[in-house]
N, C-alpha and C positions, 0 to 999 in steps of 0.2 A: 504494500500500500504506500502511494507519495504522502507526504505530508501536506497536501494540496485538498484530500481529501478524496482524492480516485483509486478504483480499484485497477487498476493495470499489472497484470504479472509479468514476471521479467521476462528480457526477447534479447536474443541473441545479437547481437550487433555482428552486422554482414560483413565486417573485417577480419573477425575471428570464425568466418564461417570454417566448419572443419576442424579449431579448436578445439572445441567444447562443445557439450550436450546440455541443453536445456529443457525440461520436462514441462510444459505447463501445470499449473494447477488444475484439479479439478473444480467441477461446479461447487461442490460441495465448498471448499477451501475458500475459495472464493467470495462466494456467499457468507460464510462464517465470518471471513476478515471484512467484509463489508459492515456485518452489521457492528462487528468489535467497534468500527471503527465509530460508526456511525453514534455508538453508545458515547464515547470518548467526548467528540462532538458536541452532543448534546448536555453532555456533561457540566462541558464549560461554557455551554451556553454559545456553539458558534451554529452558524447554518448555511451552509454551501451556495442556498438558493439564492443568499444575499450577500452575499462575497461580492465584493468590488473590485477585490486585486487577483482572484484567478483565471484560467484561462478560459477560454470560451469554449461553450457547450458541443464540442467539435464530435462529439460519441468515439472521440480513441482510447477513451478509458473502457475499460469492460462494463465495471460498475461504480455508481456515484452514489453515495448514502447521502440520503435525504431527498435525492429526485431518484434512481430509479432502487432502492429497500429503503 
């Protein structure tokens, strides 16, 4: 999870193709660190939907707590 508040799992960077192996998460995983996250969040009282300084709703994140769990 970025500290941004998206769920993006890690991707291999196409320079090190053939370096390394990277496994995505499953749904499951994914799901789960979203809503951790989302709890976190709400915790301190922040809400994504109303973030001024992040980046735009461009859907490259997988999953975004608070618009989509």
């Amino acid at each position: 999870m970025c500290r941004g508040g998206c769920g993006r799992p890690i991707s291999p960077h196409p320079l090190r193709k053939g370096q390394i192996t990277i496994d995505r998460p499953n749904s499951y995983r994914l799901l789960r660190l979203t809503r951790i996250n989302k709890a976190a969040l709400e915790r301190h009282g922040l809400n994504v939907l109303e973030a001024k300084t992040m980046c735009l709703p461009c859907t490259g994140c997988d999953l975004t707590p608070q618009r989509d769990v």
